[in-house]
C-alpha positions in Angstrom: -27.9 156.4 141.6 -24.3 156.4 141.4 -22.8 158.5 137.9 -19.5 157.5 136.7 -17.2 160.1 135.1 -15.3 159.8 131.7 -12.6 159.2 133.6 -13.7 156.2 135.8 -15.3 154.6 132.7 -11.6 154.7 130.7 -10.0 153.4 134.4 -12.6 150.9 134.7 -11.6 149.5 130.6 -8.0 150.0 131.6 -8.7 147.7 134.7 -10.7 144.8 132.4 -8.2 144.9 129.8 -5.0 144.3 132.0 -7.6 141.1 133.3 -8.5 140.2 130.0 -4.3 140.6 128.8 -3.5 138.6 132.4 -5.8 135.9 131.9 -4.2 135.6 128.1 -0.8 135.1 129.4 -2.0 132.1 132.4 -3.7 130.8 129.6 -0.6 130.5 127.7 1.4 129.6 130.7 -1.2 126.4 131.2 -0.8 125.5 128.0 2.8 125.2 128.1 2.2 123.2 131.4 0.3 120.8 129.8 2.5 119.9 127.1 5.8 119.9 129.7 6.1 116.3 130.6 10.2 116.2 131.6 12.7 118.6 133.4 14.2 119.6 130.1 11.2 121.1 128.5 10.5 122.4 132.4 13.7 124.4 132.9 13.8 125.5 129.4 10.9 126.0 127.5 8.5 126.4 130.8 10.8 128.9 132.6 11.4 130.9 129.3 7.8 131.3 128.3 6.9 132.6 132.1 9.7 134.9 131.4 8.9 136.1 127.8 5.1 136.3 128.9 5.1 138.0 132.5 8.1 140.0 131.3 10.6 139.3 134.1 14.3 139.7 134.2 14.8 136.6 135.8 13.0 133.6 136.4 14.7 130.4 137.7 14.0 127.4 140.4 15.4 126.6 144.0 15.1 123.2 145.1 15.6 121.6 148.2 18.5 119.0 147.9 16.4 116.1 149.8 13.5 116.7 147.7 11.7 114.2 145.6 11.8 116.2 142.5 15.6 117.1 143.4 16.4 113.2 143.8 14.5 112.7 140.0 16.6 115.1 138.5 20.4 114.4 139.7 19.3 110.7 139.2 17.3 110.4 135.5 17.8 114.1 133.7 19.7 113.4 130.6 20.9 116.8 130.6 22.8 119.6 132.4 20.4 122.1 133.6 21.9 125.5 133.0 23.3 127.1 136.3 20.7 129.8 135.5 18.1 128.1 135.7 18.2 126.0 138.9 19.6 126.4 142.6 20.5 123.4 144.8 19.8 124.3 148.7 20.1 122.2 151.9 16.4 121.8 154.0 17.4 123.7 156.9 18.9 127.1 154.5 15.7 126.8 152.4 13.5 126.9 156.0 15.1 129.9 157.4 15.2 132.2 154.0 11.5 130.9 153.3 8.8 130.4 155.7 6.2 127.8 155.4 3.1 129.9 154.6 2.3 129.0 150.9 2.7 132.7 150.2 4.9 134.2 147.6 7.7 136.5 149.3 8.2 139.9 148.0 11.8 141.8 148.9 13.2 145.2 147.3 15.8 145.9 150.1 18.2 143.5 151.9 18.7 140.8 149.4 21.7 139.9 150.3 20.2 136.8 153.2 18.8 135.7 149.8 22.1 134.5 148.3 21.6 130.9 148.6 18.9 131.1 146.8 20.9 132.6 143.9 21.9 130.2 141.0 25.9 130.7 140.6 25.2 131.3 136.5 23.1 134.4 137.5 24.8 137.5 138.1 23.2 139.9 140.9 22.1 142.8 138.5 18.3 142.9 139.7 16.7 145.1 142.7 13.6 142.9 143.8 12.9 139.5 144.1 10.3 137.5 144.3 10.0 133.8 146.2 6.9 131.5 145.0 6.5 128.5 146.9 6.3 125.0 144.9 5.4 122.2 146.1 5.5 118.2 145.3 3.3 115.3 146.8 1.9 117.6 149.6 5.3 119.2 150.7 7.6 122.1 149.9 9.6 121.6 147.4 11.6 124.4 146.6 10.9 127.7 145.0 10.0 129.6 141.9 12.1 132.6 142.3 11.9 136.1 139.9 14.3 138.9 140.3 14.0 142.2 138.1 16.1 145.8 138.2 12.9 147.5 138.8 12.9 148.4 142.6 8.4 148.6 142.5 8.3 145.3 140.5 8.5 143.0 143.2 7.6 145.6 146.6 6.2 143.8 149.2 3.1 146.3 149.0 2.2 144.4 146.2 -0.2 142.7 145.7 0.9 138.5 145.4 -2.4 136.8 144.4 -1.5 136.5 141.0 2.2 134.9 141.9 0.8 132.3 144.0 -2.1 131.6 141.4 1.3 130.7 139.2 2.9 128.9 142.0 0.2 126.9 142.4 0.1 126.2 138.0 3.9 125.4 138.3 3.6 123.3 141.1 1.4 121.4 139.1 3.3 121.3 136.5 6.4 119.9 138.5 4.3 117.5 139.9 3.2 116.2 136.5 6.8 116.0 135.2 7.4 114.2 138.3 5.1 111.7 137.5 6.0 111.0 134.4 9.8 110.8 134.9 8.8 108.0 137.2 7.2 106.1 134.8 9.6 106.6 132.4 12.4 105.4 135.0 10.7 102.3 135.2 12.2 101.1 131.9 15.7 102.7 133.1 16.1 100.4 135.9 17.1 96.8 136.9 14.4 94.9 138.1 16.7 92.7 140.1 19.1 94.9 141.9 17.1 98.2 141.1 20.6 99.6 139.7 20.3 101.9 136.3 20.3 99.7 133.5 22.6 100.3 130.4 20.2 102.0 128.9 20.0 104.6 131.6 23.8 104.2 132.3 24.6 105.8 128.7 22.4 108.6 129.0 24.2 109.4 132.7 27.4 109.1 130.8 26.9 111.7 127.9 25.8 114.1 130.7 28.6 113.8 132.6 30.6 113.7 129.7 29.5 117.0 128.4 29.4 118.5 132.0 33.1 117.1 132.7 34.0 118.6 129.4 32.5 122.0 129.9 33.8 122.6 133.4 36.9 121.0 132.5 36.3 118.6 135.1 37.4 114.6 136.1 35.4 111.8 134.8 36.4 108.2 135.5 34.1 105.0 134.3 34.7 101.6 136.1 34.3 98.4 134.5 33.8 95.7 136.8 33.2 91.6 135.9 32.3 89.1 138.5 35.4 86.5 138.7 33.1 83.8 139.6 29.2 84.0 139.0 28.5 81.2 136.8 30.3 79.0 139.5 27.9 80.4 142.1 25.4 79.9 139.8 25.9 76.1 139.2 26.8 75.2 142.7 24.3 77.4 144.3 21.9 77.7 142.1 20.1 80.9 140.1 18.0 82.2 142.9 21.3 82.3 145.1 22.8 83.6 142.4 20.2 86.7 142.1 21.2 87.4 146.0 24.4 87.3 145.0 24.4 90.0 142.3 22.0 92.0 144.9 24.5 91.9 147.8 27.2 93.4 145.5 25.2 96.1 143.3 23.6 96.8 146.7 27.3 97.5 148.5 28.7 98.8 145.9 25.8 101.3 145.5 26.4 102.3 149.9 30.3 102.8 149.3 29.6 105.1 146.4 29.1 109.4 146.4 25.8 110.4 146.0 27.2 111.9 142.8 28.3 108.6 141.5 26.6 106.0 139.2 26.1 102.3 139.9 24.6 100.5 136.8 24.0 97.3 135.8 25.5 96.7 132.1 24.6 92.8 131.6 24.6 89.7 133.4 27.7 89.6 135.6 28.5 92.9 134.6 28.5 96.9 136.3 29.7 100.0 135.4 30.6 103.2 137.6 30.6 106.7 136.4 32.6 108.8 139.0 32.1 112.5 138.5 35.1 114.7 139.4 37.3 111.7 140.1 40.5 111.4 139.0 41.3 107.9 137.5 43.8 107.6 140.6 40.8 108.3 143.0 39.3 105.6 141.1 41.0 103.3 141.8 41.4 104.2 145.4 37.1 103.8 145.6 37.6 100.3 143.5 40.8 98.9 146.0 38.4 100.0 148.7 35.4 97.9 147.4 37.7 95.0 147.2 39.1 94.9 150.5 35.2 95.4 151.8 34.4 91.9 149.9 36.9 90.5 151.0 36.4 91.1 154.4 32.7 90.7 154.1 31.5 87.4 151.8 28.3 87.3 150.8 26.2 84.9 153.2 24.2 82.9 150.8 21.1 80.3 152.7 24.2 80.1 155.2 27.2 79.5 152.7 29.9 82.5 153.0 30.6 83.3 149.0 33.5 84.9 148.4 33.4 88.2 146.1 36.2 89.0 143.9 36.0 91.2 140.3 38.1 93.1 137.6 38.3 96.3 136.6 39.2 98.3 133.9 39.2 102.0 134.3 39.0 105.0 131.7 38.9 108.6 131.4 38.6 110.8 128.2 42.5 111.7 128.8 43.5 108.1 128.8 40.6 107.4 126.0 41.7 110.5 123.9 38.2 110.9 122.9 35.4 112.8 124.6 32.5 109.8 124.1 30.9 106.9 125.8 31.5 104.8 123.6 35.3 105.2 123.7 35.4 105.8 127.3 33.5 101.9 127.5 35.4 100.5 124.8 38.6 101.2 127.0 37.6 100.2 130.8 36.3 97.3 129.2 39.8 96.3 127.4 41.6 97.5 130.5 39.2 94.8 132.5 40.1 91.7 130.0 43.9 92.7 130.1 43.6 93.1 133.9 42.0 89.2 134.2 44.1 87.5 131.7 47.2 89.3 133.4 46.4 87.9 136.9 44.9 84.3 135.5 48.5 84.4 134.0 50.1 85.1 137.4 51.3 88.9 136.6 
């Protein structure tokens, strides 16, 4: 019969109360999953309690640019993630830095190859890292990534069960937010042309309005009114009329940035938020799209249907006011100037 000293009776409490105190903080880490249901609460309150609980200098994501959940956000978030929270990284960077194992990735020495993993917003005052693996539908997705100035914290002696126990609750998590995102985007788009609707279009606008005005940045909105739909509609008829609309939101969507945003306002209606364009660029995009239609009609049950539109662009400079609504009030008195102006030959 084994006999167990003072001393490994006080080790072996020591050892069942760090389990008891770990399986209090995943606890709270789950529960916090469960009520995160969009990438706000996700890159906020998510990320700050697995800081404030697991006591880590830093804690942010890396996702891979092509990515499903990457896609969500640039498209539907109606915020700006804070630079500290979230890394943008192309597929092939994200490969080489982090193999495809599923295991978490402990460094304490040579960090620098980890750079592009490094949100610009976080300065490099930490000594170990440490990568956890997420992923979304079945693939990689990115990384949850901690960094801290303790050189042991994150050694690669360590052991990494308990980081990919949280990978695999964060991935979880990112997958539920995913889901829901989607449903919610399902009221945010255009069921005929599959463009944002307005609804969608103003949320995109006060983020890139408070992003534009934080970095000090461009912003230009477009709007744009069919010259002749109800004609096409009453000669053509309202199902050509649909492929009509969808031929345009669907060219004007290809000849945009992937930074851009094609909506549908209403009817005959769309409006463009350009991102770190000039109103001057603007235009340059918008002359573009015109000479497309107008070397490419839309081919309607064998008809060739010409395409022509006004415009009206605005900025916040040209607005004077940092809103959406004055930003829409102006393209859209620019557009009606611009169409009685060349209906009156000027």
């Amino acid at each position: 019969m084994k006999f167990y000293t003072d001393s490994d009776i006080r080790g072996l409490l020591s050892r069942v109360r760090e389990n008891e105190e770990t399986a209090r903080k995943f606890f709270e880490v789950e529960t916090s999953v469960l009520s995160t249901l969009d990438f706000a609460d996700f890159f906020d309150k998510l990320l700050s309690t697995i800081m404030s609980k697991f006591n880590v200098g830093h804690v942010w994501v890396t996702l891979i640019d092509t990515g499903k959940a990457t896609r969500l956000i640039q498209t539907y978030a109606s915020f700006a993630v804070p630079e500290r929270h979230l890394k943008i990284i192309d597929r092939q960077t994200f490969s080489l830095l982090v193999p495809d194992t599923g295991t978490p990735m402990l460094r304490n020495d040579g960090l620098d190859p980890f750079a592009p993993l490094i949100p610009a917003g976080l300065k490099r005052e930490f000594n170990s890292i440490a990568v956890i693996p997420l992923s979304l539908d079945g693939e990689v997705a990115g990384s949850l990534n901690f960094a801290d100035l303790s050189v042991e914290r994150f050694s690669p002696d360590a052991d990494p069960s308990l980081l990919e126990q949280l990978g695999l609750v964060v991935s979880i998590c990112l997958s539920n937010v995913a889901a829901h995102e989607e449903i919610k985007t399902l009221a945010f788009r255009d069921p005929l042309t599959g463009l944002l609707n307005r609804r969608a279009m103003e949320r995109a606008l006060n983020r890139e309005i408070a992003r534009a005005k934080r970095y000090r940045g461009d912003l230009s909105v477009v709007f744009i009114d069919l010259d002749d739909f109800k004609k096409v509609n009453d000669s053509l008829g309202h199902d050509r009329g649909d492929e009509y609309l969808v031929y345009i939101a669907s060219t004007m969507s290809k000849m945009a940035r992937q930074s851009d945003v094609v909506s549908r306002f209403a009817g005959d209606e769309f409006v463009l938020i350009l991102p770190e364009t000039s109103t001057a660029e603007a235009e340059y995009l918008i002359l573009r799209m015109q000479r497309y239609f107008n070397d490419h009609p839309a081919s309607l049950g064998g008809a060739r249907v010409p395409v022509r539109f006004s415009y009206g662009i605005a900025s916040p400079d040209t607005a004077g006011e940092w809103s959406a609504a004055a930003l829409l009030k102006q393209a859209d008195e620019l557009l009606y100037r611009n169409k009685r102006d060349r209906k009156a030959g000027r």
